[in-house]
TIVO-2410 file (N, C-alpha, C; in nm, 3 decimals):
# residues 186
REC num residu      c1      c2      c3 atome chaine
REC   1      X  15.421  12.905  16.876     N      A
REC   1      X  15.410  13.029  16.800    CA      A
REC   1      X  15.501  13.017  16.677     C      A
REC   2      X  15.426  13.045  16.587     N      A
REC   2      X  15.556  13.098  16.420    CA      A
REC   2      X  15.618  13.151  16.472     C      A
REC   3      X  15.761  13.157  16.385     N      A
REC   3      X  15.906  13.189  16.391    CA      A
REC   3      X  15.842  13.359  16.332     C      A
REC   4      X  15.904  13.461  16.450     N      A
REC   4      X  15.879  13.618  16.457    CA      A
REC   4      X  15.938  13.667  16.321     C      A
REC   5      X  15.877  13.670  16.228     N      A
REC   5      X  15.871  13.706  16.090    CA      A
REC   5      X  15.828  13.892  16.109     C      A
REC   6      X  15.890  13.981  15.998     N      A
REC   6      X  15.855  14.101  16.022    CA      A
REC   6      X  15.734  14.083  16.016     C      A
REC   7      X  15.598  14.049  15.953     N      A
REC   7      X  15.442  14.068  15.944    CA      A
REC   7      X  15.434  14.066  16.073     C      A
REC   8      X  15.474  13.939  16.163     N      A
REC   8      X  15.437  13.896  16.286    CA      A
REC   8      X  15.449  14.031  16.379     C      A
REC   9      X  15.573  14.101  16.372     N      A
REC   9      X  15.577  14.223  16.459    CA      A
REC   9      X  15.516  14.319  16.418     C      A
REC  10      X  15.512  14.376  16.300     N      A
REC  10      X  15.435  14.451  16.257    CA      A
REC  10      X  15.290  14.429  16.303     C      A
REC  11      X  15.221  14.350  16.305     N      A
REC  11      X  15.091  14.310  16.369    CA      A
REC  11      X  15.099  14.352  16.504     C      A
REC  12      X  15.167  14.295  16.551     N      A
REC  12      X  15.212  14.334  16.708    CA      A
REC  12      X  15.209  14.435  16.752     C      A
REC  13      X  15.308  14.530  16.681     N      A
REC  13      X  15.330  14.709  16.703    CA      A
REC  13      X  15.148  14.708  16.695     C      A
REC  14      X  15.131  14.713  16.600     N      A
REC  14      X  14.962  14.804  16.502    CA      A
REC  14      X  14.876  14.732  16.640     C      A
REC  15      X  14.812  14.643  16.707     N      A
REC  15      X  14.772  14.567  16.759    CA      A
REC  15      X  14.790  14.690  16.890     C      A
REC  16      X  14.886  14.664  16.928     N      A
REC  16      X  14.923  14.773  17.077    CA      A
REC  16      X  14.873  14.932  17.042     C      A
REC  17      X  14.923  14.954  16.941     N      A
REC  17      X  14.884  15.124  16.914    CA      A
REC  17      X  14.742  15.106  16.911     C      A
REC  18      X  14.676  15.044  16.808     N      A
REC  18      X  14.519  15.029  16.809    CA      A
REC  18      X  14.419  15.013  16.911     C      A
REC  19      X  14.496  14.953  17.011     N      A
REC  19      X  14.454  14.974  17.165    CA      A
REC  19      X  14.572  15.032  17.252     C      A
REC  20      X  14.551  15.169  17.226     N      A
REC  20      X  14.616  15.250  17.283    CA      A
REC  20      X  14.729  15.189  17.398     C      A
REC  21      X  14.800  15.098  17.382     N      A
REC  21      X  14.933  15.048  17.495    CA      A
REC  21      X  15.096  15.073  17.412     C      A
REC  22      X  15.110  15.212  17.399     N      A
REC  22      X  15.164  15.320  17.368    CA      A
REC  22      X  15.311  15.289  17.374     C      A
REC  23      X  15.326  15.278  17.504     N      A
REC  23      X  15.475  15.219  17.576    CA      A
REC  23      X  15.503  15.073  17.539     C      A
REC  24      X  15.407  15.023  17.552     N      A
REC  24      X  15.428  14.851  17.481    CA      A
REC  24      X  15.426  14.852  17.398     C      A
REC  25      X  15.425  14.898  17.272     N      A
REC  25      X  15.450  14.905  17.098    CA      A
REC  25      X  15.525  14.940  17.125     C      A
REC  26      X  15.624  15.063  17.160     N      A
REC  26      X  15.745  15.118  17.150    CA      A
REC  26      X  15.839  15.024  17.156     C      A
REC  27      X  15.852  14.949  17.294     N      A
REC  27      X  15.911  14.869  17.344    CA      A
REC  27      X  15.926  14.734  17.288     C      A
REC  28      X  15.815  14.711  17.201     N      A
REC  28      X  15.756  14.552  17.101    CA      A
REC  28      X  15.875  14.606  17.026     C      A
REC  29      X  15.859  14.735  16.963     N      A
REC  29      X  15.944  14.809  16.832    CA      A
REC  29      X  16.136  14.781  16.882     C      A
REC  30      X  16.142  14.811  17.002     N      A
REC  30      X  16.293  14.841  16.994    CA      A
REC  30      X  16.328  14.670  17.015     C      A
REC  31      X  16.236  14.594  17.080     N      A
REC  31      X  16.302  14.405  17.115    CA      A
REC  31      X  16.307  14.432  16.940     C      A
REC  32      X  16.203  14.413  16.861     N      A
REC  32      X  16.229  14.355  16.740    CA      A
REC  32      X  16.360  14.459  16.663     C      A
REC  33      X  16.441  14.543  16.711     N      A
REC  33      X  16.534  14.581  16.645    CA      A
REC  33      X  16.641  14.497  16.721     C      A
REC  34      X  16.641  14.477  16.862     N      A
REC  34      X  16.732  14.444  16.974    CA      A
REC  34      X  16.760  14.285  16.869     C      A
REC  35      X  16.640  14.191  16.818     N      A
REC  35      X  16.662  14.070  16.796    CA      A
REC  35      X  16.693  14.045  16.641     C      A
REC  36      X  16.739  14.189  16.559     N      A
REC  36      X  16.799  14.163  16.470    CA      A
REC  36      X  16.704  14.147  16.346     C      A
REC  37      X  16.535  14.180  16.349     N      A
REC  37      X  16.452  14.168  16.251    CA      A
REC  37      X  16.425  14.285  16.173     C      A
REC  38      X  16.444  14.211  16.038     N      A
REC  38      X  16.418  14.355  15.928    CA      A
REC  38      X  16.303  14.425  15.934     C      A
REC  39      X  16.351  14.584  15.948     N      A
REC  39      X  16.238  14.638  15.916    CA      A
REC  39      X  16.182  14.669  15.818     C      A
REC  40      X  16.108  14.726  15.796     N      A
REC  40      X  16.014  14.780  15.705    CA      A
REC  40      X  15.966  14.888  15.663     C      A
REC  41      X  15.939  14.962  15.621     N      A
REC  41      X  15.870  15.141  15.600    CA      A
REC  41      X  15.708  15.067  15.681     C      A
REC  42      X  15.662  14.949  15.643     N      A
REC  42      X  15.567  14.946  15.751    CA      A
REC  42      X  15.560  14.935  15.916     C      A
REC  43      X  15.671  14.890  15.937     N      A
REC  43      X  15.727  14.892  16.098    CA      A
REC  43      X  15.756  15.080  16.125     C      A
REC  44      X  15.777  15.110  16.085     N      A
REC  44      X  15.806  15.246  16.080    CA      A
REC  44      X  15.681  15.337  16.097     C      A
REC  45      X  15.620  15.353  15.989     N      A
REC  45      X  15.445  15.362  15.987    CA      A
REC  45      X  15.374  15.310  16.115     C      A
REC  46      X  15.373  15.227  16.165     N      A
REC  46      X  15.302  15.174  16.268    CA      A
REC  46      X  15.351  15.241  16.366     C      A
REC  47      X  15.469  15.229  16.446     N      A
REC  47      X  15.549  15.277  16.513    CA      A
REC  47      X  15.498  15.431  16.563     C      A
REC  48      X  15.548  15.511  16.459     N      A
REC  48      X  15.534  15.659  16.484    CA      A
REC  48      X  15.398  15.703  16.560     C      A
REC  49      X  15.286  15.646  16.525     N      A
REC  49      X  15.100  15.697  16.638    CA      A
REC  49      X  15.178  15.695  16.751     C      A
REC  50      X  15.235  15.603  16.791     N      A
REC  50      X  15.263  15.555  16.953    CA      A
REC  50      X  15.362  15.681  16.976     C      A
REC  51      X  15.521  15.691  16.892     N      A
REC  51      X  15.555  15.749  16.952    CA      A
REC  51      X  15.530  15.957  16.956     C      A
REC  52      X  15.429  15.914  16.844     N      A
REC  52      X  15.368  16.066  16.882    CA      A
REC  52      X  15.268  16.097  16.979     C      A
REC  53      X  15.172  15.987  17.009     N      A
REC  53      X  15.100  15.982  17.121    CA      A
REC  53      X  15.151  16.015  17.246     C      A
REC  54      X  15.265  15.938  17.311     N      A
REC  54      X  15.350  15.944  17.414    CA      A
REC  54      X  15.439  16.070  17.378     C      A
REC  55      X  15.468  16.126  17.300     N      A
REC  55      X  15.534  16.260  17.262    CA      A
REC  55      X  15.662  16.277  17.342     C      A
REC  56      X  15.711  16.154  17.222     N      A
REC  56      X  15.877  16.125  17.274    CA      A
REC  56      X  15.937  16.149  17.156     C      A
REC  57      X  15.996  16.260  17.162     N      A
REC  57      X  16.048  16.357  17.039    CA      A
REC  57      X  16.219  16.325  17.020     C      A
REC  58      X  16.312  16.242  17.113     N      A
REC  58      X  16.396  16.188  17.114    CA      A
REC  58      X  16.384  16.051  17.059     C      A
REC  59      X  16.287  15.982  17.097     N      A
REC  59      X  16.293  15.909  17.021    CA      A
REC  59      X  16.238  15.876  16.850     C      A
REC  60      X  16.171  15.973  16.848     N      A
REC  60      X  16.105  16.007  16.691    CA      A
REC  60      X  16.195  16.051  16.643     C      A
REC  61      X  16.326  16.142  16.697     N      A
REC  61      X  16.453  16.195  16.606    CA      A
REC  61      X  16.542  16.061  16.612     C      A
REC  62      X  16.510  15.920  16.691     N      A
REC  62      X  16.591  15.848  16.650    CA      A
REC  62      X  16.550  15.746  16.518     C      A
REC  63      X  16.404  15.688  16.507     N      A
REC  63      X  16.385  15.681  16.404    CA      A
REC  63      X  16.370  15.752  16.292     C      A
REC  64      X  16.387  15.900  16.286     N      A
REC  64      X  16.399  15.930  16.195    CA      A
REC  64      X  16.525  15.936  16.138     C      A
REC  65      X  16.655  15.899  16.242     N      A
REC  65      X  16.773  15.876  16.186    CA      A
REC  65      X  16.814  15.767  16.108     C      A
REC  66      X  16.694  15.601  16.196     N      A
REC  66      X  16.709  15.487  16.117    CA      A
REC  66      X  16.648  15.498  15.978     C      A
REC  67      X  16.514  15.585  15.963     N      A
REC  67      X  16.491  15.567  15.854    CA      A
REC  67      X  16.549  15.623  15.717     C      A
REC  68      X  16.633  15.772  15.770     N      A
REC  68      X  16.762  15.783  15.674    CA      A
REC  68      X  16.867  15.678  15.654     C      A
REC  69      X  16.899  15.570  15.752     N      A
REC  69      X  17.001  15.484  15.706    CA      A
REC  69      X  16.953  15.382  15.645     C      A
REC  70      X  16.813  15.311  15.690     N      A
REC  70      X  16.780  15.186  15.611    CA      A
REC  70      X  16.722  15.248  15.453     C      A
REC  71      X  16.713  15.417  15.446     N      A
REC  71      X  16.642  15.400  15.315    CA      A
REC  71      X  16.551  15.438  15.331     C      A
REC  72      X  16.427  15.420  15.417     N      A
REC  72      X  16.310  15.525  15.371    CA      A
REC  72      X  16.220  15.659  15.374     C      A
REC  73      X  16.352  15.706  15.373     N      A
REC  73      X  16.331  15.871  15.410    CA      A
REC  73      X  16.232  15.894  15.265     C      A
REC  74      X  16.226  15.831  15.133     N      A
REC  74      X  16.154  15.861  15.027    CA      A
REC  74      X  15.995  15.802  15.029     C      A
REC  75      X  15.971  15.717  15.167     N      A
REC  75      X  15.847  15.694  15.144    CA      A
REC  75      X  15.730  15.787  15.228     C      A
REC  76      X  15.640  15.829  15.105     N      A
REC  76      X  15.546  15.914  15.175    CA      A
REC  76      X  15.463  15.859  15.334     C      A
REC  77      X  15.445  15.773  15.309     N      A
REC  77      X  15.369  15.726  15.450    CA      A
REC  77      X  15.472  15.781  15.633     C      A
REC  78      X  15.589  15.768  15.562     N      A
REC  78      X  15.689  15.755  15.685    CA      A
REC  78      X  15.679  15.875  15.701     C      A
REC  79      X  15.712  15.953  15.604     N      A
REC  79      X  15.732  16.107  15.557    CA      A
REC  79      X  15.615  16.215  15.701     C      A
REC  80      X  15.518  16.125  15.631     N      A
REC  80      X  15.333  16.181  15.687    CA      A
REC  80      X  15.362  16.131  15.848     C      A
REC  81      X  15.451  16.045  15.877     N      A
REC  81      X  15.430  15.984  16.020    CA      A
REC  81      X  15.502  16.086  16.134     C      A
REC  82      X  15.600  16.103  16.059     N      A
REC  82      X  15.690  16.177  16.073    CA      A
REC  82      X  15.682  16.332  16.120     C      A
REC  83      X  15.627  16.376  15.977     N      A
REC  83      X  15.546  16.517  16.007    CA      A
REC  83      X  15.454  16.513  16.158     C      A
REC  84      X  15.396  16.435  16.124     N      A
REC  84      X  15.301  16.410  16.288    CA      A
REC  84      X  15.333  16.408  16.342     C      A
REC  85      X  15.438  16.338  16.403     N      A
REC  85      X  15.555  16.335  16.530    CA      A
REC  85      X  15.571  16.479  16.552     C      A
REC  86      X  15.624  16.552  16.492     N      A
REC  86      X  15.655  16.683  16.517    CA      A
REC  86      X  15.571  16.779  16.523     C      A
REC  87      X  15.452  16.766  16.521     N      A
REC  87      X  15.365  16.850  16.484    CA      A
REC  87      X  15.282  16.807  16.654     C      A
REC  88      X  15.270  16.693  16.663     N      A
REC  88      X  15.187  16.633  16.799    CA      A
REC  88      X  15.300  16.688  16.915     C      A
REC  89      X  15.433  16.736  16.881     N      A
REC  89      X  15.521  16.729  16.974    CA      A
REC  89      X  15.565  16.877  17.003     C      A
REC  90      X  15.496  16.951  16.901     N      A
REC  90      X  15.496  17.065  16.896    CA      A
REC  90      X  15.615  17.147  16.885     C      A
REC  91      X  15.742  17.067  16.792     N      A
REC  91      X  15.826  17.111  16.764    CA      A
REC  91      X  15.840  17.146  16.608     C      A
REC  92      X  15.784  17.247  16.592     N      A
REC  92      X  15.708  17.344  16.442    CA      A
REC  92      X  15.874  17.340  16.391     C      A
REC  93      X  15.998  17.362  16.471     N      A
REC  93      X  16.126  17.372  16.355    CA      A
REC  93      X  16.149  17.311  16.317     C      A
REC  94      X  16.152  17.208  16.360     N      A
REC  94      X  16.235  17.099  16.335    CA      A
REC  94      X  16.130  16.995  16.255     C      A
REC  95      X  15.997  17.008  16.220     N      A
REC  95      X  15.912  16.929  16.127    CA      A
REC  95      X  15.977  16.904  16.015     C      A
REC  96      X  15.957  16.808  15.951     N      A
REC  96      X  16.033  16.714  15.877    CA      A
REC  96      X  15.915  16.708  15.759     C      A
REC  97      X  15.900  16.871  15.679     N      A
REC  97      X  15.865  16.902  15.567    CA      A
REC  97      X  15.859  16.819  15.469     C      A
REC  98      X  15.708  16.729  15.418     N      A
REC  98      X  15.732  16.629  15.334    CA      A
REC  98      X  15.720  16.688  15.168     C      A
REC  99      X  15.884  16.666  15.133     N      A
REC  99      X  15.905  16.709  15.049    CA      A
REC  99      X  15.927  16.650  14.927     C      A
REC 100      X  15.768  16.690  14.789     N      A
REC 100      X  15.731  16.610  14.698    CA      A
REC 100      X  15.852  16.585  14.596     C      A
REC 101      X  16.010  16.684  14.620     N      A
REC 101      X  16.091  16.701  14.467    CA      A
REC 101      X  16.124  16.575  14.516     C      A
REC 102      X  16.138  16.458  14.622     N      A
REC 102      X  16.218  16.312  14.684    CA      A
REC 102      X  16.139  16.225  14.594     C      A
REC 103      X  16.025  16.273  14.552     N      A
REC 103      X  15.956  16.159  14.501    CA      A
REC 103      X  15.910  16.196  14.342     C      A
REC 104      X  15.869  16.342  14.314     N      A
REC 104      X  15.819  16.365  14.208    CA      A
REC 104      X  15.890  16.483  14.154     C      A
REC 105      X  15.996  16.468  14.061     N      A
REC 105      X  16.085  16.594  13.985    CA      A
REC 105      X  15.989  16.720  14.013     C      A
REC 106      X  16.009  16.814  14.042     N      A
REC 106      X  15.937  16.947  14.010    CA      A
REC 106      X  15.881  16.964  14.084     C      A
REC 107      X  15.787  16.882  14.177     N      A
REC 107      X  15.672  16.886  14.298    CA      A
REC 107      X  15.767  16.936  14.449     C      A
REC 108      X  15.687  17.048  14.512     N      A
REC 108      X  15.762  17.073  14.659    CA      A
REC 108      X  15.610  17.064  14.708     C      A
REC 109      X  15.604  16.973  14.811     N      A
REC 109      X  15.472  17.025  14.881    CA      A
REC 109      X  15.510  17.020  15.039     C      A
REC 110      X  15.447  17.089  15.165     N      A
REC 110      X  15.500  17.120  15.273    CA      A
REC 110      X  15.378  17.129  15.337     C      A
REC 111      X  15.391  17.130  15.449     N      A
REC 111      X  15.278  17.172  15.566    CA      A
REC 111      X  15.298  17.268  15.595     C      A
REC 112      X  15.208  17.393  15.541     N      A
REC 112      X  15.185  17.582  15.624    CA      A
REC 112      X  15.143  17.562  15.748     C      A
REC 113      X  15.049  17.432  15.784     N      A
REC 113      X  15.027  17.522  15.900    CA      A
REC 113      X  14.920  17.392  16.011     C      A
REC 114      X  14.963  17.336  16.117     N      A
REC 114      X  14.873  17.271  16.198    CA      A
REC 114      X  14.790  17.374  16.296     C      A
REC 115      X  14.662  17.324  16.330     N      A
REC 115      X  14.525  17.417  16.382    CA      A
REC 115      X  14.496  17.359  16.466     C      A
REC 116      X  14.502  17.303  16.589     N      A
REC 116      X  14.416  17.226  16.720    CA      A
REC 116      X  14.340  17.347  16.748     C      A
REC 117      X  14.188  17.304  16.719     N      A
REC 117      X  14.102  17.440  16.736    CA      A
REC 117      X  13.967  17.390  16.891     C      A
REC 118      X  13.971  17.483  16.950     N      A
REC 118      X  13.891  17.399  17.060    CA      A
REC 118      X  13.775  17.364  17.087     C      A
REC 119      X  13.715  17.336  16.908     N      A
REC 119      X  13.556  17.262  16.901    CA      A
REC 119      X  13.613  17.125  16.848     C      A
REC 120      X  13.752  17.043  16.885     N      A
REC 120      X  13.763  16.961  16.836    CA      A
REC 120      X  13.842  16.883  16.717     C      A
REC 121      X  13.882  17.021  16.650     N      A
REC 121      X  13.900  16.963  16.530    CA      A
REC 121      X  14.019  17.009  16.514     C      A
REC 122      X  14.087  16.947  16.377     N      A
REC 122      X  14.252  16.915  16.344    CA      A
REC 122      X  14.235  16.987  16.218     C      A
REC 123      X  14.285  17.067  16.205     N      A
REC 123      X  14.320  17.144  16.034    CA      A
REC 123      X  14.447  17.168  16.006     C      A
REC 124      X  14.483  17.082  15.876     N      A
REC 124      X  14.604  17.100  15.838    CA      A
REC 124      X  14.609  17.195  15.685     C      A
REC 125      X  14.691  17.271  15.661     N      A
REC 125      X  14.724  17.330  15.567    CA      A
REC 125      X  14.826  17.311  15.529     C      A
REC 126      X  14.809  17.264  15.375     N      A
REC 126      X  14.890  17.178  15.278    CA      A
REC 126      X  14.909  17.278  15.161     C      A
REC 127      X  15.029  17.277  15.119     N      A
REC 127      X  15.097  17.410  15.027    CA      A
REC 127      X  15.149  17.315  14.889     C      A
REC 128      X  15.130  17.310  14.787     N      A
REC 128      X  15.190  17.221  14.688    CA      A
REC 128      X  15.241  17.303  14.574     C      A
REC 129      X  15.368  17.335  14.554     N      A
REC 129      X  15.426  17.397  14.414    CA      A
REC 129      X  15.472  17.308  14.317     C      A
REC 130      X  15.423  17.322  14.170     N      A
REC 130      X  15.458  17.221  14.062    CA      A
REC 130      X  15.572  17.337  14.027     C      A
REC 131      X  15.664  17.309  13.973     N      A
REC 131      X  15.793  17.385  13.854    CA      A
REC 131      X  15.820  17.273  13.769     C      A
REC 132      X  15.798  17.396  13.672     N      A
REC 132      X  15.764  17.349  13.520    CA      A
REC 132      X  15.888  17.405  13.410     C      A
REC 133      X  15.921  17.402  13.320     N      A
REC 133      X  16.011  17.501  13.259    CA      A
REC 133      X  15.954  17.636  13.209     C      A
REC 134      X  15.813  17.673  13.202     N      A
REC 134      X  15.815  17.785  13.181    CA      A
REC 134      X  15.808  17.880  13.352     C      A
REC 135      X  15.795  17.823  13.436     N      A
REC 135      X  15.816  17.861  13.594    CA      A
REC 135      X  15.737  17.827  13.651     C      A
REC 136      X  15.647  17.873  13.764     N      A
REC 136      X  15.603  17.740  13.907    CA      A
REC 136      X  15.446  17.819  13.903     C      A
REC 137      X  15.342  17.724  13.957     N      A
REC 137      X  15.208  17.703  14.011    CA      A
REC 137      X  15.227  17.641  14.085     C      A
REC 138      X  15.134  17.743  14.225     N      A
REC 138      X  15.106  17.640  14.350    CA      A
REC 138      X  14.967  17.695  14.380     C      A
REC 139      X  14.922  17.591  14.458     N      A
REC 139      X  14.788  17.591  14.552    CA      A
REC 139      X  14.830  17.532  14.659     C      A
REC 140      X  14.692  17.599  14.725     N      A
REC 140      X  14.693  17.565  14.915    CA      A
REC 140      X  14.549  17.513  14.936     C      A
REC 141      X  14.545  17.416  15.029     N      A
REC 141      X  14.438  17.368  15.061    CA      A
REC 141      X  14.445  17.315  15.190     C      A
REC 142      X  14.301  17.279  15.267     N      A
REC 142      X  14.269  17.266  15.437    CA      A
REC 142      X  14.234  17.128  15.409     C      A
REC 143      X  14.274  17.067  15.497     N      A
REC 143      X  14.177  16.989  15.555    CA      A
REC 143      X  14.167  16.924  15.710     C      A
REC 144      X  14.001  16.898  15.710     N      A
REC 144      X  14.007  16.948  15.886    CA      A
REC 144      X  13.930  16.830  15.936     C      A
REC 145      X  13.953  16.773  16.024     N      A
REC 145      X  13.919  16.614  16.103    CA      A
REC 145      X  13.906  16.638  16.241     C      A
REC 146      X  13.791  16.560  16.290     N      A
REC 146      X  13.754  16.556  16.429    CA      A
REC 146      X  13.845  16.498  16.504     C      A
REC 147      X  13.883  16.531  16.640     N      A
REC 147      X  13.952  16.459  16.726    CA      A
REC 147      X  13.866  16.389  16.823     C      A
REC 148      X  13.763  16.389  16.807     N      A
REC 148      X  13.636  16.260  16.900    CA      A
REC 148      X  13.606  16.212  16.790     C      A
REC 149      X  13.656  16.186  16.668     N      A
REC 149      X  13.601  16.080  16.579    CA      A
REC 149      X  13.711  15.935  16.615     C      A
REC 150      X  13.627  15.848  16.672     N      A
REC 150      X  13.724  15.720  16.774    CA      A
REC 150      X  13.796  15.643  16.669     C      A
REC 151      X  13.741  15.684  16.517     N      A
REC 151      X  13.775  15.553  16.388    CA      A
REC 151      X  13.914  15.633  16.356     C      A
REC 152      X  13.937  15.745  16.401     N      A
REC 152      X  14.064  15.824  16.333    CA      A
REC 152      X  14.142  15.822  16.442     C      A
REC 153      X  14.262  15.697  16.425     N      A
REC 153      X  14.422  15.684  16.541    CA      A
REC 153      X  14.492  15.797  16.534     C      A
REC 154      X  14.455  15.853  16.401     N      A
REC 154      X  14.590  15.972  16.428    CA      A
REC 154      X  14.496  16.126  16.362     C      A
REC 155      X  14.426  16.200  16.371     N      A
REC 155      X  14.372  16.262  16.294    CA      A
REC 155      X  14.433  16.414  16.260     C      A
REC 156      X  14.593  16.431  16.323     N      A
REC 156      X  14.673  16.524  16.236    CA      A
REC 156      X  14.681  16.456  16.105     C      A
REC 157      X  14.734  16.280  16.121     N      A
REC 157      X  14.768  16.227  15.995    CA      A
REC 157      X  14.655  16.254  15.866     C      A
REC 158      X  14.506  16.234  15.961     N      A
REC 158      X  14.372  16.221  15.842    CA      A
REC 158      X  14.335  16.371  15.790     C      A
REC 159      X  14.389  16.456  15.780     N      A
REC 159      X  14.369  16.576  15.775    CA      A
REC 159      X  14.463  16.642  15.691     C      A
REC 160      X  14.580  16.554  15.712     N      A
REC 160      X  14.713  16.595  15.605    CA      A
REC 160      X  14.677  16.467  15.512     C      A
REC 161      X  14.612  16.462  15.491     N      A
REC 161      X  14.591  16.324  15.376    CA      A
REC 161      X  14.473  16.381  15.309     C      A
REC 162      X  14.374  16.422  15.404     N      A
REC 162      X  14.268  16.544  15.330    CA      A
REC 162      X  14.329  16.626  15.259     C      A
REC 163      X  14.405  16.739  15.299     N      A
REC 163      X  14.448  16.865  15.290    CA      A
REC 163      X  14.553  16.806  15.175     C      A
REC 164      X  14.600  16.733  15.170     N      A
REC 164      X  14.682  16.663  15.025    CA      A
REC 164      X  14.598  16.663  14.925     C      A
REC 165      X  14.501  16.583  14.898     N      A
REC 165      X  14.438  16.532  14.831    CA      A
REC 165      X  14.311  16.660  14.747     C      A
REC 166      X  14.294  16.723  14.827     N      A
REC 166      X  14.222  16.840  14.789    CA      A
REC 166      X  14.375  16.927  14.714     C      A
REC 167      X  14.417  16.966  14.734     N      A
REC 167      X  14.549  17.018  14.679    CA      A
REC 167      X  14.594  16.975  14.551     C      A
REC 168      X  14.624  16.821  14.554     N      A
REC 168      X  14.607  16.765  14.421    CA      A
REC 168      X  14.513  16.788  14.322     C      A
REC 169      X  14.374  16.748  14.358     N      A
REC 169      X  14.248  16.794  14.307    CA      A
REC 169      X  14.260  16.945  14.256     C      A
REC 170      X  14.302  17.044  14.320     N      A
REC 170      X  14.303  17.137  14.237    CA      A
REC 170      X  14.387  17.194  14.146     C      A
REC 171      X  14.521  17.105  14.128     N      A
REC 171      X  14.588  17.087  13.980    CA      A
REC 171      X  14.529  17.036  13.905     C      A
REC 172      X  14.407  16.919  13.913     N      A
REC 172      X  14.362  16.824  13.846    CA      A
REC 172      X  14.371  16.707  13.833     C      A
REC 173      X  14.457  16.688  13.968     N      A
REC 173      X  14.527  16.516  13.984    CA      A
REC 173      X  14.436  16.438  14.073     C      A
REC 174      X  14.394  16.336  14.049     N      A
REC 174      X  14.261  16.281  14.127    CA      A
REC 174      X  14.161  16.315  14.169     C      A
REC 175      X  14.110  16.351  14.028     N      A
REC 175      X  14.017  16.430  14.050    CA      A
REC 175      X  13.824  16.304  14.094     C      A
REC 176      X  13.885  16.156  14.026     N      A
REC 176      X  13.800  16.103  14.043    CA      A
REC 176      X  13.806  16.038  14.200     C      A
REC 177      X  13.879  16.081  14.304     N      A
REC 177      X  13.871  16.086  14.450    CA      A
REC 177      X  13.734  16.116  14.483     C      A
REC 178      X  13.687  16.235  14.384     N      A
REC 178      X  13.594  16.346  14.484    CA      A
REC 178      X  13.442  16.267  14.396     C      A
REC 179      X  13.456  16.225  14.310     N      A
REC 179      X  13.363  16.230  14.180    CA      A
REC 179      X  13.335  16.043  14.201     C      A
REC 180      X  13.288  15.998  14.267     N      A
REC 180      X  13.265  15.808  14.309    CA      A
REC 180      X  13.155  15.786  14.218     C      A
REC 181      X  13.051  15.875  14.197     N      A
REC 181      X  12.931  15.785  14.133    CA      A
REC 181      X  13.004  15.847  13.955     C      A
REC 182      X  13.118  15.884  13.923     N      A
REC 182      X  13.129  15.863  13.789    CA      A
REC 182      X  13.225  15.798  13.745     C      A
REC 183      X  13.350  15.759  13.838     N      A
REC 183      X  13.394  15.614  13.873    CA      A
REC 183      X  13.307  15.509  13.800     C      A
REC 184      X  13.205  15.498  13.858     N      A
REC 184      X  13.112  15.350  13.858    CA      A
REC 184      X  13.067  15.290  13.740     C      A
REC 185      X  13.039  15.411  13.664     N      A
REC 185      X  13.018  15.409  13.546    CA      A
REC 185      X  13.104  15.384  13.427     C      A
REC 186      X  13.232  15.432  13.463     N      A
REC 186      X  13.358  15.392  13.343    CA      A
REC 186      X  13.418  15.213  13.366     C      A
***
């Protein structure tokens, strides 16, 4: 076998979560800290499905402590993993509000509101305020994902990535997300 390079574990973690062996990613996750290998905001990312799946909220407050010390408390992906953890764990206080001023001067955006509704589906409500110097605009937007759709590992995550993205869209920011056949043409 190659010398356990972070890709190598990272594969590993994603590999176990992707077939749901929940406890064995966790456990892949803590040897590769035990043996001294750098992480990553992608080891991190991978990580979190599992430990929100298993809805181990002690240990999601412990990576969320590593990822304040190594540094990537500013990346959105971790941010989004994160939120999920708490949201799958059903600890609404203590959610870990991904907050846009870390990344974009002026931008606050937050999660109003998770929906487990019992035809299935995941609706997240996404709140985004711009401040500007003459003072603030915000919009709110849904977005809502099946939980029997088998292609979606995490579908609080696919729903707050909806519910983002529509949000954006209605400041005017990616707007060619929604618009593919006029993409094609430019």
């Amino acid at each position: 076998m190659p010398e356990r390079d972070t890709v190598l574990w990272n594969s590993m973690i994603n590999g176990l979560v992707k077939n749901c062996c929940y406890d064995e990613s966790v456990q892949v996750f803590r040897d590769m800290i035990a043996q001294g290998v750098r992480l990553d905001s992608s080891t991190v990312t991978v990580v979190l499905p599992a430990v929100a799946e298993l809805q181990e909220l002690r240990v999601g407050m412990g990576i969320q402590c590593l990822t304040l010390k190594i540094g990537f408390n500013r990346c959105v992906y971790v941010l989004t993993g994160l939120n999920s953890l708490y949201a799958k764990c059903g600890d609404s206080e203590d959610v870990v509000w991904v907050d846009l001023k870390l990344l974009f001067s002026g931008w606050c955006g937050e999660i109003r509101d998770v929906i487990l509704s019992d035809n299935g589906t995941v609706t997240v409500v996404y709140h985004l305020t711009v401040r500007g110097s003459d003072g603030e605009a915000y919009r709110e937007s849904t977005g809502t994902v099946s939980t029997t759709d088998g292609s979606i590992s995490d579908p609080v995550s696919a729903a707050e990535e909806n519910a983002f993205c529509k949000v954006c869209a209605r400041f005017g920011l990616g707007l060619y997300l929604y618009h593919d056949d006029q993409t094609t043409s430019m």
